[in-house]
NUSE-94229 format. One record per residue (C-alpha): chain; residue number from 1; x negated, y negated, z negated; residue in three letters. Coordinates in nm, 2 decimals, decimal comma. Each point is the difference from the previous one (the first is absolute). Layout:
! NUSE-94229
+---+-----+--------+--------+--------+-----+
: c :   k :     px :     py :     pz :   r :
+---+-----+--------+--------+--------+-----+
: A : NUM :      X :      Y :      Z : Ala :
...
+---+-----+--------+--------+--------+-----+
This chain:
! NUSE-94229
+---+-----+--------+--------+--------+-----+
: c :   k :     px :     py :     pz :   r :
+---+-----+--------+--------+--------+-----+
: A :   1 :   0,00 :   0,00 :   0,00 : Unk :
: A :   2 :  -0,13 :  -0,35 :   0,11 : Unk :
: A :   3 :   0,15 :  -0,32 :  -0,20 : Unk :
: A :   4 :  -0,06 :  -0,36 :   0,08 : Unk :
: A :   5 :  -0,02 :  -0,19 :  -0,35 : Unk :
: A :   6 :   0,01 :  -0,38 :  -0,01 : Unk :
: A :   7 :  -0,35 :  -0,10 :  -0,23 : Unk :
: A :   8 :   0,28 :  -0,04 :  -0,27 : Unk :
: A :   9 :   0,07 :   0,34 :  -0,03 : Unk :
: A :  10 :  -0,33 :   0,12 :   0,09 : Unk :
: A :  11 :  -0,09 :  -0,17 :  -0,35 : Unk :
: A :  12 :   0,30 :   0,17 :  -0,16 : Unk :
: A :  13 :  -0,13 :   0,31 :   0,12 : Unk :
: A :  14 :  -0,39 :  -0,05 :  -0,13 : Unk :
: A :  15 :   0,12 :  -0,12 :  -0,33 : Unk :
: A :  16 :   0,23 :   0,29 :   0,00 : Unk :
: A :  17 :  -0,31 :   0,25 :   0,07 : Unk :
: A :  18 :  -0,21 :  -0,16 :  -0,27 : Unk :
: A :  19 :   0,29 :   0,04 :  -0,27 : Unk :
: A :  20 :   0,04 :   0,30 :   0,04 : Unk :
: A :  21 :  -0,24 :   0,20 :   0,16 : Unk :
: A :  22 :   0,20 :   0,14 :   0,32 : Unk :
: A :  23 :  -0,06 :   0,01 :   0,37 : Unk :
: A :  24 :   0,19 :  -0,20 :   0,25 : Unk :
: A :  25 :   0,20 :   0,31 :   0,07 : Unk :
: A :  26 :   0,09 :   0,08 :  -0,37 : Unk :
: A :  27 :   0,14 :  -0,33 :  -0,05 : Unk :
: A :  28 :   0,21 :   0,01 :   0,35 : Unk :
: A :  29 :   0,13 :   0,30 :  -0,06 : Unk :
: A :  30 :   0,09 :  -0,10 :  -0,41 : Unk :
: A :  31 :   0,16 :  -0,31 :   0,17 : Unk :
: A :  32 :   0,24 :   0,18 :   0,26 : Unk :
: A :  33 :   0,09 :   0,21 :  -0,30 : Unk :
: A :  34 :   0,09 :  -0,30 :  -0,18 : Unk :
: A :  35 :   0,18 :  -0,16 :   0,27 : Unk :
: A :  36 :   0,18 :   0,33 :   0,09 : Unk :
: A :  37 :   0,16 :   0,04 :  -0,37 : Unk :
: A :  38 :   0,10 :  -0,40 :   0,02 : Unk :
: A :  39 :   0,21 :   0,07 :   0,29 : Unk :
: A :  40 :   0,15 :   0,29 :  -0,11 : Unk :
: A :  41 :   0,15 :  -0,18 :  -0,35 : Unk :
: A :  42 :   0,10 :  -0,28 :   0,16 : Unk :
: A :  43 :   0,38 :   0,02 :   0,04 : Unk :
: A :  44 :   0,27 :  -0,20 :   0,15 : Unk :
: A :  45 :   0,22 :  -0,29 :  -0,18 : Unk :
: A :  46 :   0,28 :   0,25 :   0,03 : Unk :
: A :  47 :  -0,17 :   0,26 :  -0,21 : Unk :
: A :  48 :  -0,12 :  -0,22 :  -0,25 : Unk :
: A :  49 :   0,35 :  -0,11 :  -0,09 : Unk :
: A :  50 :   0,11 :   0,33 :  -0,05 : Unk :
: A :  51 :   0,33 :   0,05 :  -0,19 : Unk :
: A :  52 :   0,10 :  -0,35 :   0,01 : Unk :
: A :  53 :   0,06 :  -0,02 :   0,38 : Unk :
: A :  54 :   0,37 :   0,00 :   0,05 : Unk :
: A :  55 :   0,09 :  -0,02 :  -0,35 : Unk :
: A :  56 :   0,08 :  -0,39 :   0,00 : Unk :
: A :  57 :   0,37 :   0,01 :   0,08 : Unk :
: A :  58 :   0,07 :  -0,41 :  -0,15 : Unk :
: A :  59 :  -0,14 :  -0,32 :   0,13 : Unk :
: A :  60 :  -0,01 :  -0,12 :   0,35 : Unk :
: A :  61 :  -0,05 :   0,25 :   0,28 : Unk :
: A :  62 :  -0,24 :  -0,26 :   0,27 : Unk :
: A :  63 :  -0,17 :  -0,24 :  -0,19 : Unk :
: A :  64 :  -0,20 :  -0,11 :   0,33 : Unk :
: A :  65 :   0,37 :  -0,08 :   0,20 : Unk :
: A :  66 :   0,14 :  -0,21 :  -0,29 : Unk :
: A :  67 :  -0,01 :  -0,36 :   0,00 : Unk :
: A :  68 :   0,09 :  -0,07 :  -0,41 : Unk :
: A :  69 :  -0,28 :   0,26 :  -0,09 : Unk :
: A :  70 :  -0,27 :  -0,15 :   0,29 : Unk :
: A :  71 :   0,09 :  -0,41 :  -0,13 : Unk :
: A :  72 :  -0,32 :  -0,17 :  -0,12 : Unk :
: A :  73 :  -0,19 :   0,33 :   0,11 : Unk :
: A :  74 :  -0,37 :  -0,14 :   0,10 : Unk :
: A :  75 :   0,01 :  -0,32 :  -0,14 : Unk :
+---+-----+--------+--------+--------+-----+
């Protein structure tokens, strides 16, 4: 594998090898790792508000569409 570093991460990458010790390809590989299990916990809006979605039955249904909730919005 061939990867074009700006000189700022080249420095992040020597200071990275003189912390701790590893190769370039150590510390590529540790970071895909890292980057892999980010993705995979990030979840959607949706999932995050888990029970709660639909359970608000009260208050106005289009917030965005209504002219006495959107007065003095932005001001």
């Amino acid at each position: 594998m061939h990867a074009r570093l700006a000189p700022e991460d080249e420095a992040v990458l020597d200071e990275l090898k003189a912390l701790t010790g590893r190769s370039d390809s150590e510390i590529v590989r540790r970071g895909l790792r890292l980057v892999a299990e980010e993705e995979k916990r990030r979840r959607s809006a949706l999932t995050l508000a888990g029970k709660s979605v639909g359970r608000f039955t009260a208050g106005p249904r289009d917030l965005s569409t209504s002219k006495a909730h959107l007065e003095g919005f932005g001001e």
